[in-house]
N, C-alpha and C positions, 0 to 999 in steps of 0.2 A: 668445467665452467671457465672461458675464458674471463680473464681483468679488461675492463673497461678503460679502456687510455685518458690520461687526463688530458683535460682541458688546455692547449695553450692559453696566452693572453692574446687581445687584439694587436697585431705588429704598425698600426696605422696610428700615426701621428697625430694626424686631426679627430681621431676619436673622442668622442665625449663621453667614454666609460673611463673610470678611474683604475689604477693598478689594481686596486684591492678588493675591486669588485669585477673588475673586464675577465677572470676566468666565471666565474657565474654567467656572464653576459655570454659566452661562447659554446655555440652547440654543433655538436657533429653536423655535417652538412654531406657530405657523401665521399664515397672509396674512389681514391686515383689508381687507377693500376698500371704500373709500369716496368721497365725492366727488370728492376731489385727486388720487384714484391708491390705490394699491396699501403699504399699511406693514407693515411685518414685527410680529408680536405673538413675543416671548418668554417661557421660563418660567424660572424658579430652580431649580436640583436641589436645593437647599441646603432653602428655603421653599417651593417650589411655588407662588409667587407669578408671575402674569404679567402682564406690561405691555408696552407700547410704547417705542419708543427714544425720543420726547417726553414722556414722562410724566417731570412736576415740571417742562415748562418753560413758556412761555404759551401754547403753542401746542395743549397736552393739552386733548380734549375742545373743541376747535374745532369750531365750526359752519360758518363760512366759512371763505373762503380766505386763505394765511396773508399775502400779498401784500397785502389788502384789510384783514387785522387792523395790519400795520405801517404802512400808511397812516392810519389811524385813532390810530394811537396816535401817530405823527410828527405830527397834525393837534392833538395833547392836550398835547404837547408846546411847540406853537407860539403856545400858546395860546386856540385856537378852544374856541369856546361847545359845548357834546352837539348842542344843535340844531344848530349849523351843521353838525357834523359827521355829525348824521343826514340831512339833508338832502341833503347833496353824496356821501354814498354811497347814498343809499336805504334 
């Protein structure tokens, strides 16, 4: 038996569900399917707004892989040059 994902909260500003209640307000809305797999899209009953459970982190609106974005950014960190960094990942 698969676990049930939890509920994010609403990431929308103007929403009129409160913290403490906006994961209650929040229900599965349907499967993204992408590159990496499979992510859950929900909607807001409150706003009718829908997002992903990464949305607002860095990882929203990734093109690659997130493995390859944290290497990348641990390499900006270390201080390596863009080019090096474009380079040694391609």
């Amino acid at each position: 038996m698969t676990q049930r994902p939890i509920p994010p909260s609403c990431p929308s500003i103007t929403c009129r569900s409160t913290a403490a209640t906006s994961s209650s307000r929040v229900i599965r809305h349907s499967l993204l399917r992408t590159r990496q797999g499979t992510l859950h899209r929900w909607r807001c009953k409150a706003c009718g707004q829908t997002f992903t459970a990464n949305h607002g982190t860095p990882y929203h609106r990734l093109r690659s892989s997130p493995a390859r974005f944290d290497r990348a950014v641990h390499l900006v960190m270390e201080g390596t040059t863009q080019a090096s960094i474009a380079r040694s990942e391609g």
